[in-house]
C-alpha atoms as an extended CHARMM CRD file, in Angstrom:
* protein
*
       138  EXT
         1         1  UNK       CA             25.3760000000        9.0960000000       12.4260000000  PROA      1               0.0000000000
         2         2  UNK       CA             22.0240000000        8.5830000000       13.3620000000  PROA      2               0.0000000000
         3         3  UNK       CA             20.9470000000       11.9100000000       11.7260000000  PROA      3               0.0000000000
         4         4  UNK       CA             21.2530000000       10.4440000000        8.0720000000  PROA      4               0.0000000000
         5         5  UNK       CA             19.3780000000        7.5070000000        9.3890000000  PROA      5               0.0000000000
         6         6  UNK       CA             16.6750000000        9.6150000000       10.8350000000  PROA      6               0.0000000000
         7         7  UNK       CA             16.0950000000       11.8370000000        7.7820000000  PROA      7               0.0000000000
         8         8  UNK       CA             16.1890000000        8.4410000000        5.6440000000  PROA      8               0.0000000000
         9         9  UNK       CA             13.5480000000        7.2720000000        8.0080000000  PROA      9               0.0000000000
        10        10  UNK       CA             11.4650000000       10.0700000000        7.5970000000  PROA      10              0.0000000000
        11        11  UNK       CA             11.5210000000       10.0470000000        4.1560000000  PROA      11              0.0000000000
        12        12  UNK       CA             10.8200000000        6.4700000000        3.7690000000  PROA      12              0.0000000000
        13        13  UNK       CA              7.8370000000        7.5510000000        6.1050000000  PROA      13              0.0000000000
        14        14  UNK       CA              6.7190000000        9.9720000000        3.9110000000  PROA      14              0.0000000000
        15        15  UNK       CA              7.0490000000        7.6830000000        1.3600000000  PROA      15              0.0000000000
        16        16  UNK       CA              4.7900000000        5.3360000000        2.6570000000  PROA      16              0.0000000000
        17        17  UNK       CA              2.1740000000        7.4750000000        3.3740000000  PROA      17              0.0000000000
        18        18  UNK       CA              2.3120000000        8.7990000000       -0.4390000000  PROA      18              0.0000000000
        19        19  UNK       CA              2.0430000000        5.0750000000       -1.7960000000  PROA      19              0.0000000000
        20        20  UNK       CA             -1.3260000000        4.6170000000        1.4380000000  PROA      20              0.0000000000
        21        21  UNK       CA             -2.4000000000        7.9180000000       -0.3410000000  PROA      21              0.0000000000
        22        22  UNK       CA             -2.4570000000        6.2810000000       -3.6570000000  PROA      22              0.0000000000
        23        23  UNK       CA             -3.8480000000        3.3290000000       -2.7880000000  PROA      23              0.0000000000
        24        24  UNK       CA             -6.4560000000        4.7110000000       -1.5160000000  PROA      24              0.0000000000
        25        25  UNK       CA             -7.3920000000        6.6540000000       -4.7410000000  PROA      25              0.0000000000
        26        26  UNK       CA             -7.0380000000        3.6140000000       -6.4660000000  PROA      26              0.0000000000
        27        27  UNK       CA             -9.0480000000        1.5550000000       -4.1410000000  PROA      27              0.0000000000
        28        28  UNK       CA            -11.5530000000        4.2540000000       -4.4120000000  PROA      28              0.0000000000
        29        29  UNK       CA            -11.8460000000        4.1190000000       -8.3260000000  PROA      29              0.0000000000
        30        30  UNK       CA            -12.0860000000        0.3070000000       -8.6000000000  PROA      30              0.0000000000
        31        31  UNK       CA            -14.8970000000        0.6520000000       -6.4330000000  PROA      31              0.0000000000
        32        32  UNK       CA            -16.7010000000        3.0010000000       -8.6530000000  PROA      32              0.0000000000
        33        33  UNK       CA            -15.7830000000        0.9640000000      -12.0340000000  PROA      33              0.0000000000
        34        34  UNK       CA            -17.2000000000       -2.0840000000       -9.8830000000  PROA      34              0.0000000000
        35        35  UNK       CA            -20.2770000000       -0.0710000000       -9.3480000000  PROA      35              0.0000000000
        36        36  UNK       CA            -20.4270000000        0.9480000000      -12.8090000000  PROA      36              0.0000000000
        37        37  UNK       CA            -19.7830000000       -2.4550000000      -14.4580000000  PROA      37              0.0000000000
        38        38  UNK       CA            -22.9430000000       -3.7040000000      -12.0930000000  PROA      38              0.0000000000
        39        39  UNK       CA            -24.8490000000       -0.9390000000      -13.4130000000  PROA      39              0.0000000000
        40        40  UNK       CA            -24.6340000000       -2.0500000000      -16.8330000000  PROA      40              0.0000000000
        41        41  UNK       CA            -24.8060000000       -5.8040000000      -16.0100000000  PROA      41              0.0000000000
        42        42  UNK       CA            -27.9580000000       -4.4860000000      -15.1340000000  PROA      42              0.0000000000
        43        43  UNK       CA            -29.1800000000       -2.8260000000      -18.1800000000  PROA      43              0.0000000000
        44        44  UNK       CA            -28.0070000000       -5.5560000000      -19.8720000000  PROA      44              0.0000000000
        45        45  UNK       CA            -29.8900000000       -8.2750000000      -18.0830000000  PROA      45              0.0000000000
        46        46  UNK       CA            -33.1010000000       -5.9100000000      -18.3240000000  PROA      46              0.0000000000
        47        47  UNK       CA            -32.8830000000       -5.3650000000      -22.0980000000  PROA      47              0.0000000000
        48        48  UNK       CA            -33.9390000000       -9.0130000000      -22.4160000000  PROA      48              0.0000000000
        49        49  UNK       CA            -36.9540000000       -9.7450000000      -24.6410000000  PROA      49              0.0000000000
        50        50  UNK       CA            -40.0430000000      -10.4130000000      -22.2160000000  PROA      50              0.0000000000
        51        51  UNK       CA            -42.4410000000      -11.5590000000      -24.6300000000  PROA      51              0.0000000000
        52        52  UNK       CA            -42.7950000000      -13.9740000000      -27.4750000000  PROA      52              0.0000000000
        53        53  UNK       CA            -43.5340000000      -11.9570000000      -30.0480000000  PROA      53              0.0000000000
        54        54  UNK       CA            -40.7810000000      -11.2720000000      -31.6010000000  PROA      54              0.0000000000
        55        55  UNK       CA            -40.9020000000       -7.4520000000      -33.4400000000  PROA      55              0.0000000000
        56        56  UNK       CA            -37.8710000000       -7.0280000000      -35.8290000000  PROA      56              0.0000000000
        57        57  UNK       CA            -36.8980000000       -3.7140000000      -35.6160000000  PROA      57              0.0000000000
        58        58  UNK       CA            -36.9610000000       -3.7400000000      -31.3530000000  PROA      58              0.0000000000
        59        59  UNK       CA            -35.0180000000       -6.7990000000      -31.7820000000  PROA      59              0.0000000000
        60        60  UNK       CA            -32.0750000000       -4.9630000000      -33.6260000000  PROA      60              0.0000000000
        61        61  UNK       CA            -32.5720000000       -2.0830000000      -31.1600000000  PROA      61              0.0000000000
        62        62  UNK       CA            -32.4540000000       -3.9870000000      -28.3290000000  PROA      62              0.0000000000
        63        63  UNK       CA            -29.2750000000       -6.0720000000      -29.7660000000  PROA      63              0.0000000000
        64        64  UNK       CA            -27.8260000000       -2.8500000000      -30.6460000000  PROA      64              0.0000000000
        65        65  UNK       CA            -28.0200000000       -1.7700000000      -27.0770000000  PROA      65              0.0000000000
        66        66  UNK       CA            -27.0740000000       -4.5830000000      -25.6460000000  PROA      66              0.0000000000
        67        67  UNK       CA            -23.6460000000       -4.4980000000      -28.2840000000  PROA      67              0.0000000000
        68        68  UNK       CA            -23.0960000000       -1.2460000000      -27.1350000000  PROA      68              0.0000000000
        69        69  UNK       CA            -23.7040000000       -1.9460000000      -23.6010000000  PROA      69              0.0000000000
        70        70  UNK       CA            -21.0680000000       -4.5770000000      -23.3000000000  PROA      70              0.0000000000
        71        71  UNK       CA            -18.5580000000       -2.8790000000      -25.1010000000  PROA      71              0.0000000000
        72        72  UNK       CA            -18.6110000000       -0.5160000000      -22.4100000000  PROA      72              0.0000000000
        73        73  UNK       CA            -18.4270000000       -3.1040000000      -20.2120000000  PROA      73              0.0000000000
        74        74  UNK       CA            -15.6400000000       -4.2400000000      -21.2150000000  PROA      74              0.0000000000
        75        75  UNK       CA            -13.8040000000       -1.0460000000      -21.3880000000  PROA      75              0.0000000000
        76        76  UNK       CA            -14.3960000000       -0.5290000000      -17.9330000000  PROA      76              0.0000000000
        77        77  UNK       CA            -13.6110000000       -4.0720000000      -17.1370000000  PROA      77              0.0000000000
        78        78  UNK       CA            -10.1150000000       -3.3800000000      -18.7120000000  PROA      78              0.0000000000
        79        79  UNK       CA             -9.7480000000       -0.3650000000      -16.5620000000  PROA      79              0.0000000000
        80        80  UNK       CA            -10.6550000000       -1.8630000000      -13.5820000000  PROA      80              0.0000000000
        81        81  UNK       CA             -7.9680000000       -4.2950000000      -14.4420000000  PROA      81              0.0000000000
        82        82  UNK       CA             -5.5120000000       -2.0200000000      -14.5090000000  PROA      82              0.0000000000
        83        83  UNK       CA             -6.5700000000       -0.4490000000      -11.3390000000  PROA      83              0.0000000000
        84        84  UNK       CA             -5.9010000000       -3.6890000000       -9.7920000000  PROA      84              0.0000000000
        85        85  UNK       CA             -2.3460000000       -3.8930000000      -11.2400000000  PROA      85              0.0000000000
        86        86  UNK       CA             -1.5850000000       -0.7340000000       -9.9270000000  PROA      86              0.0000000000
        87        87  UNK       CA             -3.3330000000       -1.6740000000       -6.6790000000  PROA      87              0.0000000000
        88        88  UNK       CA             -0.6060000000       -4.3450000000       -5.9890000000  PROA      88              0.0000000000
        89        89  UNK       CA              2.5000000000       -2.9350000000       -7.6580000000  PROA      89              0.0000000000
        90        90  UNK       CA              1.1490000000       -0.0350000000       -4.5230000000  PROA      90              0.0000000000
        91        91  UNK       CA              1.0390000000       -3.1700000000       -2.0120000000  PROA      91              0.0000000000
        92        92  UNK       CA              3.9420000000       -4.3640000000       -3.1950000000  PROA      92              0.0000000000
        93        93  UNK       CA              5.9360000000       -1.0430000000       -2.8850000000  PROA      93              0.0000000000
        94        94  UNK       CA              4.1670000000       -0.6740000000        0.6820000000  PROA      94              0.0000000000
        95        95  UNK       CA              5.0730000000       -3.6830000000        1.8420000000  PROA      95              0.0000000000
        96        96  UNK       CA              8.5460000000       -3.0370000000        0.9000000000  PROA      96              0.0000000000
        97        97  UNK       CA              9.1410000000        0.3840000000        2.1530000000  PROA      97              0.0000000000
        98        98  UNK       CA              7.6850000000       -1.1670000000        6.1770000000  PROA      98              0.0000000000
        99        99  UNK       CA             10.0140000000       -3.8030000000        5.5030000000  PROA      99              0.0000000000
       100       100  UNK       CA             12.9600000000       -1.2880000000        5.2960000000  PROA      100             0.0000000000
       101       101  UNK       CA             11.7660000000        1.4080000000        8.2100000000  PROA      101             0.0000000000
       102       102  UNK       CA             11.4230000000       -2.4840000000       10.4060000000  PROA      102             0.0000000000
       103       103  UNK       CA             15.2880000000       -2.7810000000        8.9750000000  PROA      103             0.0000000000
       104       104  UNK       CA             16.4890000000        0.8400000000        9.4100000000  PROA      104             0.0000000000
       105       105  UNK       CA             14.7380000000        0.5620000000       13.6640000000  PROA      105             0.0000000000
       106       106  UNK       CA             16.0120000000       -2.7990000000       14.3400000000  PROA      106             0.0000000000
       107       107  UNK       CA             19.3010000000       -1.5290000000       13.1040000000  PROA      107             0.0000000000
       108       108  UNK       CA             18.8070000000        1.5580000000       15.1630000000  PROA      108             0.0000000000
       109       109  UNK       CA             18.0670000000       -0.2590000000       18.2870000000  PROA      109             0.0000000000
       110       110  UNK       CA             20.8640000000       -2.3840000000       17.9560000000  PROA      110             0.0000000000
       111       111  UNK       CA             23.6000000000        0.6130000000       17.3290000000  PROA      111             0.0000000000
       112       112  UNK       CA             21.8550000000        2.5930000000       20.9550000000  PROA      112             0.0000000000
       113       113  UNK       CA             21.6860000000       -0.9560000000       22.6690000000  PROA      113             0.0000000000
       114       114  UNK       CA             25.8600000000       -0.8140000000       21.6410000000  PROA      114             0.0000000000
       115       115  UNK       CA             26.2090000000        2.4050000000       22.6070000000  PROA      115             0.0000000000
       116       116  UNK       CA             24.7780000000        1.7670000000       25.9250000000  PROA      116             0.0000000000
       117       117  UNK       CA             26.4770000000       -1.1730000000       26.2730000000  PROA      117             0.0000000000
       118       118  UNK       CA             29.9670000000        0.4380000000       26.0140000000  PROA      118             0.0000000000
       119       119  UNK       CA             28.8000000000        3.9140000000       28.1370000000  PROA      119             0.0000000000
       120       120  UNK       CA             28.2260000000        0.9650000000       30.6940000000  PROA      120             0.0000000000
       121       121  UNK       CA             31.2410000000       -0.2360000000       30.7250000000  PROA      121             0.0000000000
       122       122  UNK       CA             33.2160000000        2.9240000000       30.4150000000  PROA      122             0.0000000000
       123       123  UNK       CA             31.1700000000        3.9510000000       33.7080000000  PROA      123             0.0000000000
       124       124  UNK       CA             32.1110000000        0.0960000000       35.3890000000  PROA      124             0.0000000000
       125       125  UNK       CA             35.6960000000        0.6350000000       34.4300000000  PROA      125             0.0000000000
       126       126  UNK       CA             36.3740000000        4.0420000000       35.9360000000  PROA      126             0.0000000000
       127       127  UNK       CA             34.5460000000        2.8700000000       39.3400000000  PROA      127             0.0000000000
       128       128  UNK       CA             37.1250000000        0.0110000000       39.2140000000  PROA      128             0.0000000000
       129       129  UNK       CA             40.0460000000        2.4010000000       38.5810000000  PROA      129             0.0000000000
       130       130  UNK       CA             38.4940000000        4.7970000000       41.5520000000  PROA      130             0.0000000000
       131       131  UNK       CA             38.4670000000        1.6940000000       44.0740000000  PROA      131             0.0000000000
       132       132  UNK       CA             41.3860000000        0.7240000000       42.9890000000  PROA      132             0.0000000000
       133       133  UNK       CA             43.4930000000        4.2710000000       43.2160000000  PROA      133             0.0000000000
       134       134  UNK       CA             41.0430000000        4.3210000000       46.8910000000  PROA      134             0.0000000000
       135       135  UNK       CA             42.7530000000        0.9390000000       48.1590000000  PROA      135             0.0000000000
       136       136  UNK       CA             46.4340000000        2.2950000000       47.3400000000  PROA      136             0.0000000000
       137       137  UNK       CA             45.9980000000        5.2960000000       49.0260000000  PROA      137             0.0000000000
       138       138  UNK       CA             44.9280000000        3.6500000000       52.0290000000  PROA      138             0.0000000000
């Protein structure tokens, strides 16, 4: 009996460490849209006009830019938001799959604890049935 449990545990072990695995890709990428995202916040904020006098053709350049700029942004804002909805479906999945090993050991525990239990008293009732068969043959 414990065999199926033990393969079910290792597989819900392996499991786990597929979903860390992911995560951790995930994690990873965020990080570099976050980077990226900064980056152009950057760019952006630089592309600001620094003097007064105002030249029209830099101005369209420099709005052009700054249009193009944040449309990336926000296509890497998008992605980053899905990263983060796969980043907690993952935690979510995590957190379930500990919450059934935690199950699947406490349930283990309990069925060796039994079996102890009744090995024990197996063991206390044949000493009781050896003093007793002792006494009647004295």
């Amino acid at each position: 009996m414990n065999q199926p449990l033990n393969a079910l545990m290792s597989k819900l072990n392996w499991q786990l460490n597929e979903l860390n695995l992911h995560l951790h890709e995930s994690q990873t990428q965020s990080q570099s849209l976050t980077t990226q995202i900064q980056a152009i916040d950057g760019l952006i904020n630089q592309a600001r006009p620094k003097s007064l006098v105002i030249n029209p053709e830099l101005e369209m350049n420099r709005l052009n830019f700054m249009t193009q700029e944040a449309n990336k942004k926000d296509e890497l804002s998008a992605e980053l938001k899905n990263h983060q909805d796969v980043e907690r479906k993952l935690k979510e999945k995590i957190q379930r799959v500990k919450t059934e090993l935690k199950m699947l050991e406490k349930y283990l525990e309990r069925e060796e604890s039994s079996h102890h239990e009744q090995q024990k008293k197996a063991h206390d009732n044949a000493l009781d049935e050896w003093v007793i068969q002792k006494r009647e043959s004295l």
